[in-house]
N, C-alpha and C positions, 0 to 999 in steps of 0.2 A: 327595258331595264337590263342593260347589255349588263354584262361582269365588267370586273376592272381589277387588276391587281399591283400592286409595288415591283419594280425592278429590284429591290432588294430582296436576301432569302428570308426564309421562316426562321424561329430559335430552334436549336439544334435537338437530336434525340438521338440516343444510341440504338444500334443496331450489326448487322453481319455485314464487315469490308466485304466488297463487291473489288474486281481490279478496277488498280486505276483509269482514269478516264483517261485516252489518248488526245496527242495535240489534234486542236481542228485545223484542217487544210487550210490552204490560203484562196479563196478563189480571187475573182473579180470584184473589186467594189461597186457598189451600186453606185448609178449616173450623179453625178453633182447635184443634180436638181435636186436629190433628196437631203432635203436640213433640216431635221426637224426642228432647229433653233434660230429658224432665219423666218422670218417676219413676212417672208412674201411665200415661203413656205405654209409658212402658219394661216396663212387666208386663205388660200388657195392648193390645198396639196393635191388636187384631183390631175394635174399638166404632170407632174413628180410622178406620180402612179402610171401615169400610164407609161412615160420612160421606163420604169422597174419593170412593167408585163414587158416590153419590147425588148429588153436585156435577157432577161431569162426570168426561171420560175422561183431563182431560191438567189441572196445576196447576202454576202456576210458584212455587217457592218462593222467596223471597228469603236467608231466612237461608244457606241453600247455593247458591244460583244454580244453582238444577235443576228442570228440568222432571219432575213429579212423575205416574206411570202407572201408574193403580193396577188395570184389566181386566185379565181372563185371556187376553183375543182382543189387546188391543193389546200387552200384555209377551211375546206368546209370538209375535205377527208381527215387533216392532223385536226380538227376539232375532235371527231370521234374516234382517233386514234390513241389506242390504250398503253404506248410506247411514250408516250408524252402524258407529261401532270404538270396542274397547275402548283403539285408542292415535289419532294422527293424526300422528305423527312419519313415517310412513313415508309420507308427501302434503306436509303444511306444516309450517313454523317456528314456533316459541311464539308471535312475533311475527304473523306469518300470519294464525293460529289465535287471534289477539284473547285469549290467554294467557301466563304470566308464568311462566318457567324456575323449578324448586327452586330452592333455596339451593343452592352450591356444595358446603358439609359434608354435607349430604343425599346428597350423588352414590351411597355404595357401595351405602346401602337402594338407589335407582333404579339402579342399573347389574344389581343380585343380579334387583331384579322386573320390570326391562322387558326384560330376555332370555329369561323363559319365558313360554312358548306361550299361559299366558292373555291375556298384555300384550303381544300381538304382532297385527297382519293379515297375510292374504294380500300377499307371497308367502312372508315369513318363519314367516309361523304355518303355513301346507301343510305346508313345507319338514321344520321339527322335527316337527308333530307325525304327520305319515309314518314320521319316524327314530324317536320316544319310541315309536310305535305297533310297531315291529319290535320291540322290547324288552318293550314293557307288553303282553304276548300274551294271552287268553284263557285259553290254554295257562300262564302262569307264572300268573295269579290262580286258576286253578284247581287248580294244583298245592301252593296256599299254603291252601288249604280245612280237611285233617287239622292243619296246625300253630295255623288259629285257631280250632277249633271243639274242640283241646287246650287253647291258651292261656286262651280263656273260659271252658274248665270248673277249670281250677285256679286263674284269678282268683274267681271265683265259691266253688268250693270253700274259697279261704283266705276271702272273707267271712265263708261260713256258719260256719266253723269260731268266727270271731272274736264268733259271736251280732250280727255287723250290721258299719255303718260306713258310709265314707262311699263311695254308690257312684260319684262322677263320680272319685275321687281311687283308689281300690279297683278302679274295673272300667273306665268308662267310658273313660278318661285311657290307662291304661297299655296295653289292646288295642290299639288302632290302632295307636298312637306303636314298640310293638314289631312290630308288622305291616311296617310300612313301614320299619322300621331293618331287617327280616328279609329285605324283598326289598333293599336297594340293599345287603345285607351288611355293615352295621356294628355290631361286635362289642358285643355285653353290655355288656360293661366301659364302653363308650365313647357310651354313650347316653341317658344321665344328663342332659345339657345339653340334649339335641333339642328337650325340653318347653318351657325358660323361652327357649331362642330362637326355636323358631316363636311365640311366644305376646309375645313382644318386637317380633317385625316383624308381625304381625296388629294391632298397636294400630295402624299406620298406615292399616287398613283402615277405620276409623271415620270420621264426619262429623269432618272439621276437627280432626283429631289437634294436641293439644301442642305446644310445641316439645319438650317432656322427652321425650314418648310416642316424637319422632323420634327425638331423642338413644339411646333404649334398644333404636329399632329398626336406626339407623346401626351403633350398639356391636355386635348380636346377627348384621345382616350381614356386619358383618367378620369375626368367629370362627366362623363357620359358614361363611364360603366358604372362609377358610382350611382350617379341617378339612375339606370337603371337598373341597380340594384335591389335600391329602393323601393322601385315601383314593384318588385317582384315579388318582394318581402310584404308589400301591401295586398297582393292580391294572390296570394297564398294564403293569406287571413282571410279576404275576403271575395271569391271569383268573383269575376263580370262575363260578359259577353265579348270579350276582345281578343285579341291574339294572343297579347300576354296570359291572358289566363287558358286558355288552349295550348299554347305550348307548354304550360304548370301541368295540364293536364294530360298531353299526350305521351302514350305509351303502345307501347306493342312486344310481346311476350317479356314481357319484365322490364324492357327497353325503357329509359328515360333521357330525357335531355339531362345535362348537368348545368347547370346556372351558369358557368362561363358559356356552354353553348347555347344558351338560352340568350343572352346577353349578345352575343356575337351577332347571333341571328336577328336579334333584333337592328342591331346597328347596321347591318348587311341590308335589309331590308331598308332601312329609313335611305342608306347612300344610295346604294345601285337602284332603288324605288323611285328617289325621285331625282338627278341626276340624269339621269337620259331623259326622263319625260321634259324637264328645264330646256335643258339643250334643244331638244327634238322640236319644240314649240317654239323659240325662238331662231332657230336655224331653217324651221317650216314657213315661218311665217317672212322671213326675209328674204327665202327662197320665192317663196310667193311674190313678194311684193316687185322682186327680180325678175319675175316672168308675168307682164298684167297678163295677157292671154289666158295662162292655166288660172291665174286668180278669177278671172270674168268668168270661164265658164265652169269654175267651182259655186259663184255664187247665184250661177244660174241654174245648177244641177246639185242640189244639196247631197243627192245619191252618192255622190263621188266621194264623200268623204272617207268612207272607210278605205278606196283604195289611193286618198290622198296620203292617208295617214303613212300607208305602206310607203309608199313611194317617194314622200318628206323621206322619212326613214331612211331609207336606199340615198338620195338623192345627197342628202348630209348630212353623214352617219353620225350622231353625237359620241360615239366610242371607237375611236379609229384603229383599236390596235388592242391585241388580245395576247398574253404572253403564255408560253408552256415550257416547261424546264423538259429537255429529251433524257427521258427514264432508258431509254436501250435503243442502240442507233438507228436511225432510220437513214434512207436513201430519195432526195427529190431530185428528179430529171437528174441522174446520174453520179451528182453529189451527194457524199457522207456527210451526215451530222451526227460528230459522234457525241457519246453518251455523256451529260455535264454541260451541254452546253443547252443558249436560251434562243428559240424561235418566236420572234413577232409577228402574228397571224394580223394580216393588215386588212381589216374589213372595210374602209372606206375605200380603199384600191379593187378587192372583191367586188364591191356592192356596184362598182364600175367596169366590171369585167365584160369588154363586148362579145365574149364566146358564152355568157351568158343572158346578157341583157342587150337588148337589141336598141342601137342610140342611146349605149349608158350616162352620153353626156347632157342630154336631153331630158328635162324635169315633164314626164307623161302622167298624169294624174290621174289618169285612166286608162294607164299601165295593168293588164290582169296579170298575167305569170310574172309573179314578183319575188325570187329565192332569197330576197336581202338575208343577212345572217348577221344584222344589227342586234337582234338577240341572243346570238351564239348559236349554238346545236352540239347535238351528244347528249353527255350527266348533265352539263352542268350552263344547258341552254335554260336562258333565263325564266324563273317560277313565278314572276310578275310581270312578265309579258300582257295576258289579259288585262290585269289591272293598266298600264301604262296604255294600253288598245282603249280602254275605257276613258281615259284621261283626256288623252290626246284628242278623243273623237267630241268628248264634251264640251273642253275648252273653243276646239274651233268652230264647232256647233254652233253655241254660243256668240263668239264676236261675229260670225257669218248673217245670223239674226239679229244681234243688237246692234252690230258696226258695219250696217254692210257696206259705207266707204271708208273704211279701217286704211289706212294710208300711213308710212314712215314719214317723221317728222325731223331724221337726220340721219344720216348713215352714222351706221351704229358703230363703234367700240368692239374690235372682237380680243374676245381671252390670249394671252401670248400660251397655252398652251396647247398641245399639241396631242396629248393622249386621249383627254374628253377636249372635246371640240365643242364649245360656246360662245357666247357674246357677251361682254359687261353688261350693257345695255341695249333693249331697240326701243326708242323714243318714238310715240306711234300719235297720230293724230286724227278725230273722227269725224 
């Protein structure tokens, strides 16, 4: 459950002018091969990456005004480097910050994403995610274990029954999205809409989203906070045993969530929840289907799975790119980035890094030292990691035993985006 954020900023807050931010230098642009809006780009960006290591450690792009970091030693130190945030609202003004406020209609998507804890700094991000952390216990993803490693076997079972189909829309898709509807307790009946709303405000997570992409993720924030409004106001009246009522519940020295952050959080969870595990499963499994070799002796050595799981992971990352706004300048390999400006921590180039991974271009399934930072690291390294570990490991479980000749029945359809990395479809046959 990597993070993900919007290239655009937060709604604005006052606070103490800091001086203005200086011009950024002009360096080198990074090699042509990098597009991220070129279609052969988009299938394959892992040839692109490796030109960025061979150029240098740090590239300034023009088309997004981002400093582009494509090592596994530089993305995974400005991960937990405290000169970089993923907001800078809680320091400087847009104004400040050499930055230009959303549109005003925009407001409800930024209101829904800058009050959970991935769009937050210390002291607001501690704050919550101490409070979300008494609720998202070890203890409740562990006790949510028999209900997905039921659920995968009877989405799996209805596959095989049906002689195939399509598995992101079949298995991938409805696992998580009911996972996550199961812990915050919203009913069956009412869960139908979670998909085309997370999946309406996740378009803002791409380079330079629309205006329409906005428009559908404004629309999809307003009816999904309302509803979950709703459900909060229900179970204030009457707890259950679920997240939502744990988060109603959780406090510490007078500390409460406030309903908007309550709300955020919930939505934070259902997207970045099930979003990478979608991707991860069908990027895993066409990886596989890519390499019989690792598939044969996957289904010859069931063991392996959990260091399949890591190594799908690593091998193609469903979150390719992690943004931090530079709160106070930093220095990589001898270039300034100064203060204002936006760094793309590019983890799919990372999780490729041969000064870390030894034949990073090489799908090893039985790869042990595996650093991927598919799930970030630092604050704000991902709090449903376990649970997505759990997912991942059921779902393949599963078709591994019920389909053991699970075979592609077309090369599949992949997403034209570029920030989460997925596939329309993989049409699979048993």
């Amino acid at each position: 459950m990597a993070a993900i954020n919007p290239s655009k900023p937060p709604v604005p807050s006052k606070t103490s002018a800091p001086p203005k931010p200086s011009a950024p230098p002009k360096p080198s642009a990074p090699p042509k091969s990098f597009d991220p809006w070129d279609q052969t780009f988009v299938e394959d960006p892992y040839p692109a990456y490796a030109d960025l290591r061979a150029h240098g450690r740090v590239h300034y792009y023009e088309p997004t005004d981002q400093w582009l970091i494509p090592h596994h030693a530089d993305v995974s130190a400005l991960l937990r480097d405290r000169r970089l945030g993923r907001t800078y609202q809680h320091r400087f003004t847009h104004e400040d910050f050499g930055r230009t406020a959303p549109p005003p209609e925009h407001e409800p998507f930024h209101v829904l994403n800058d009050h959970g804890m991935l769009d937050l700094e210390p002291p607001d991000h501690t704050r919550i995610r101490r409070l979300v952390s008494k609720a998202f216990t070890p203890r409740t993803v562990d006790r949510l274990r028999p209900y997905v490693d039921r659920l995968a076997s009877e989405l799996v079972g209805a596959l095989v029954e049906a002689g195939g189909g399509d598995l992101l829309k079949d298995v991938a898709e409805p696992l998580p999205v009911a996972v996550i509807a199961e812990m915050l307790g919203i009913p069956e009946s009412e869960r139908a809409q979670l998909r085309p709303w997370s999946a309406d405000i996740c378009g803002m997570y791409e380079l330079s989203p629309s205006e329409e992409t906005a428009q559908k993720a404004v629309r999809a924030s307003v009816e999904f906070t309302q509803f979950l409004r709703e459900l909060i106001a229900v179970r204030r009246e009457k707890p259950g045993d679920d997240l939502v009522s744990g988060l109603i519940a959780a406090h510490d020295e007078g500390d409460r969530l406030s309903e908007q952050e309550m709300i955020s959080t919930c939505v934070l969870l259902l997207n970045a929840g099930h979003e990478a595990t979608v991707n991860a499963t069908v990027n895993g499994w066409w990886a596989l289907f890519r390499h019989p070799e690792q598939l044969a002796a996957l289904r010859a050595d069931r063991s392996l799975v959990g260091t399949a799981v890591e190594e799908l992971m690593r091998y193609d990352t469903p979150l390719q790119l992690f943004e931090r706004w530079v709160l106070d300048e930093i220095e990589v390999d001898g270039t300034v980035i100064p203060r204002g400006s936006e760094v793309a921590l590019l983890f799919g180039s990372a999780n490729h890094d041969p000064a870390v991974f030894t034949d990073p271009e090489t799908l090893d399934l039985s790869r042990g030292e595996n650093p991927h930072i598919s799930f970030s690291a630092g604050i704000h390294y991902c709090i449903g990691a376990p649970l997505a570990r759990i997912e991942l490991a059921a779902s393949m479980g599963a078709l591994l035993e019920q389909a053991p000749s699970l075979r592609p029945a077309a090369d599949p359809r992949r997403k034209p985006n570029f920030v989460i990395r997925g596939l329309e479809e993989l049409l699979v046959e048993v």
